[in-house]
C-alpha positions in Angstrom: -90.4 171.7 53.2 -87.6 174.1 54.2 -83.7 173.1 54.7 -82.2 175.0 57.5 -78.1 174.2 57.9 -77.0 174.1 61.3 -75.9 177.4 63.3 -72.0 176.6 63.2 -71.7 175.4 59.8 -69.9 178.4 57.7 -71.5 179.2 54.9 -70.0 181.7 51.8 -71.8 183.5 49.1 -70.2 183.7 46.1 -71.2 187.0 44.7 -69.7 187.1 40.8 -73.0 185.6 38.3 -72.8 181.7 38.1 -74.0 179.9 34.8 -76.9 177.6 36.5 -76.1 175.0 34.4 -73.4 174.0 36.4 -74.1 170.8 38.6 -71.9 168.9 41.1 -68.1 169.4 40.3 -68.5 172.4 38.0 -69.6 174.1 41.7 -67.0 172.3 43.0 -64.7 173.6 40.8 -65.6 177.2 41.8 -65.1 176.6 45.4 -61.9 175.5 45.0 -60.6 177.9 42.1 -62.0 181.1 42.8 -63.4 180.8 46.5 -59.8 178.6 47.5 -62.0 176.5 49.8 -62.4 173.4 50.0 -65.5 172.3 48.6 -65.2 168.8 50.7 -65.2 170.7 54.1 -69.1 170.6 55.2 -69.3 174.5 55.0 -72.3 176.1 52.5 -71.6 177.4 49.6 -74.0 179.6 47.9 -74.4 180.8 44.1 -76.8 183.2 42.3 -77.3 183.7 38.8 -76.6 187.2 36.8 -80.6 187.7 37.0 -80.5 187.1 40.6 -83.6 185.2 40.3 -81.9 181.6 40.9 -79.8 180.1 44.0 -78.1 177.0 44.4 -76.2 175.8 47.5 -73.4 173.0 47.3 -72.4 170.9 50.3 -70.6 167.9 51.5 -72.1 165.8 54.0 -70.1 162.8 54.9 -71.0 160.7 51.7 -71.3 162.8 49.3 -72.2 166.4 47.4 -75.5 168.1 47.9 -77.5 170.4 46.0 -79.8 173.0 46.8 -81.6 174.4 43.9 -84.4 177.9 44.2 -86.1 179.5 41.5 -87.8 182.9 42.5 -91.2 183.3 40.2 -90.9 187.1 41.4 -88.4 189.4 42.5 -84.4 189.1 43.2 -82.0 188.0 45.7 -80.4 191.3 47.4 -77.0 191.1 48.9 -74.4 193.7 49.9 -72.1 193.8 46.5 -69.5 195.9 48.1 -68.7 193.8 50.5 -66.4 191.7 47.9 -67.0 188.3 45.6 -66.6 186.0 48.8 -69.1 186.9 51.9 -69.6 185.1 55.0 -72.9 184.6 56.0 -74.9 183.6 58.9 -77.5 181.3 59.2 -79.8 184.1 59.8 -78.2 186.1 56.5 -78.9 182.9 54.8 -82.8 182.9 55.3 -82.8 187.0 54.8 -81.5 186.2 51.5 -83.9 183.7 50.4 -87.3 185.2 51.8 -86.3 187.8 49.6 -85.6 190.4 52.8 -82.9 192.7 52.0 -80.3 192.5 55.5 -78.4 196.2 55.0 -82.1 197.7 55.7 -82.5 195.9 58.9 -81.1 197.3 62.3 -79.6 194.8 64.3 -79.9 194.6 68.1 -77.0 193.4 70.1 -76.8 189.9 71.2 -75.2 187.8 73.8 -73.1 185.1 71.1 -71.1 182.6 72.4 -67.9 182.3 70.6 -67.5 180.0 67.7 -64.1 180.7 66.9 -65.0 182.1 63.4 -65.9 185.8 62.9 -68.9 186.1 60.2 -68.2 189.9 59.6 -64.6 189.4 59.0 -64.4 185.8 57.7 -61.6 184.9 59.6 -61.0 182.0 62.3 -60.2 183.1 66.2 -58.1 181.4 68.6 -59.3 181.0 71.7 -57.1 182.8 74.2 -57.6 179.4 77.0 -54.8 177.1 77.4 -56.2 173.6 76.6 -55.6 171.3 79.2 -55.1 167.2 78.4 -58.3 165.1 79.6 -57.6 164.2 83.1 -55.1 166.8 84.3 -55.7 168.6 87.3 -56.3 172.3 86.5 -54.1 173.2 89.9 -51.2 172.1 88.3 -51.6 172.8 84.6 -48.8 174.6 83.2 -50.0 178.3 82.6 
């Protein structure tokens, strides 16, 4: 059986080596210390070993810490290392990464993307340019 998070949760790839013997809070304690997230949020955070054969991803979901554990029997886990120690990814990134399909090879066509209010390329949060009306309010005589 395959997990697949949901398409608006964020999810970050920590790219330094992680010891794999770290569980629950020593993952935790990454996220918070070296990623400066918080690792009670609901985003996905992802770890590889210095082999790159091994992959866990820690989560919150409402009650409590989850752990996603792969072992590869064959090959390694390619990401872009230049891109820095803390990468956004997309859910689509995500499953490039563990199938084992290297993403910098692949031409990407454009896309119609609604917006989400969070940039994956950039890693950083947009504001919607909209003036948010209160429930009710006629949009005639909403302030502008």
């Amino acid at each position: 059986m395959m997990w697949f998070p949901d398409s608006g949760v964020r999810i970050w790839l920590y790219t330094p080596p992680t010891d794999m013997r770290k569980s629950f809070d020593g993952l935790a304690a990454l996220v918070k210390q070296q990623l400066a997230e918080d690792p009670l949020s609901g985003q996905l955070f992802a770890f590889i070993n210095r082999k790159r054969t091994q992959m866990k991803v820690l989560y919150f979901d409402r009650t409590g810490y989850c752990l996603w554990s792969k072992r590869l029997e064959r090959g390694q886990f390619h990401w872009d290392a230049a891109r820095g120690d803390k990468q956004a990814l997309d859910p689509t990134a995500l499953t490039c990464l563990l199938e084992g399909i290297d993403w910098r090879s692949i031409r990407r066509y454009k896309r119609y993307r609604k917006s989400t209010g969070f940039d994956v390329k950039s890693g950083t949060c947009r504001t919607p340019s909209t003036s948010i009306r209160a429930p009710g309010e006629d949009p005639a005589t909403a302030p502008r």
